[in-house]
C-alpha positions, 0 to 999 in steps of 0.5 A: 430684136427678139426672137418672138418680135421677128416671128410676129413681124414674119407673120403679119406682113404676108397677111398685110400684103396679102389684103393689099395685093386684093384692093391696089387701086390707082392713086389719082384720086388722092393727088392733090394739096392738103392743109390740116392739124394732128395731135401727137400721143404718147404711149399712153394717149396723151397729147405730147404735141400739136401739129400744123400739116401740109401735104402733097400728093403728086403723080411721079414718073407716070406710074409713081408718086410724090409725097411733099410734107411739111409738119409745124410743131406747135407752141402753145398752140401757135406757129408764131412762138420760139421754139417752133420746129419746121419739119419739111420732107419729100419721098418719090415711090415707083412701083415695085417690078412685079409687086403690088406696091411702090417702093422707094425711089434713089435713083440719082438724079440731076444734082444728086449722087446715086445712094446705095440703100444699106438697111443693115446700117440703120437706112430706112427701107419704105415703101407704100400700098395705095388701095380702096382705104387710102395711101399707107407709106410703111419705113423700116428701120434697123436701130443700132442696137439691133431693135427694129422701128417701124413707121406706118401712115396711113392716110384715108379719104374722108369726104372733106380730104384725108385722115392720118393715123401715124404709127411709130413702133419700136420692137413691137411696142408703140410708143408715138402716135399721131392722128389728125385730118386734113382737107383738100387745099384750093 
């Protein structure tokens, strides 16, 4: 990474944590079960790909939370093509000791070894801030050649369930988006 894409990252994220420590509010209303679709976009706006969405939202430890997510790359529209990818993915967050955001939990757990986070060797480091505009799970990742990735999600409530804006950003430059909405499954 440049010297330029670090200042610029050093200044905006006081300002980001900044609005966030102002409006950290509690995530219940945001639990629940989600089903919906997004449209992934290139660099230059173009839908590259379609979605079929399914999303958990859950309480994790009394303070934390879970995020259960399951992304069907679409095939010419449909679940039921060749080529279909099937993406499944859980993250738990717990609150940050003093912060006014979650952190990552790898804590071992029953079946699981303890994994020491190494963000020097390319692990993600993520956390999240949930406040008055939704659940926003940032990861960041240091590339092998020494670039830096940053992922944002923000998911806000709309009256029906949620949106999603994703952000894939590599060395300052966005390079994949995805917006798409979901609503509230029964």
């Amino acid at each position: 990474m440049n010297r330029r894409a670090w200042l610029a990252l050093a200044l905006q994220a006081p300002l980001a944590l900044r609005s966030a420590i102002a409006r950290v509010v509690p995530a219940d209303p945001l639990f629940g079960a989600y089903v919906g679709t997004a449209s992934v976009l290139d660099e230059s706006g173009q839908v590259v790909e379609e979605r079929d969405l399914d999303l958990s939202i859950e309480p994790f430890r009394r303070t934390g939370l879970r995020l259960r997510t399951i992304s069907v790359s679409l095939v010419d529209g449909r679940r039921d093509r060749p080529g279909v990818v099937r993406r499944e993915s859980e993250t738990r967050f717990l609150p940050a000791s003093g912060r006014p955001y979650l952190v990552e939990d790898r804590e071992p757990g029953l079946f699981r070894q303890r994994e020491e986070l190494q963000p020097m060797a390319g692990d993600p480091v993520r956390w999240a801030v949930v406040d008055t505009d939704g659940l926003h799970v940032y990861a960041f990742v240091l590339l092998e050649d020494g670039r830096y990735e940053l992922q944002v999600a923000h998911r806000r409530p709309t009256a029906e369930g949620l949106e999603l804006d994703f952000l894939r950003i590599v060395d300052g430059r966005v390079v994949r988006r995805a917006r798409g909405r979901m609503v509230r499954a029964g």
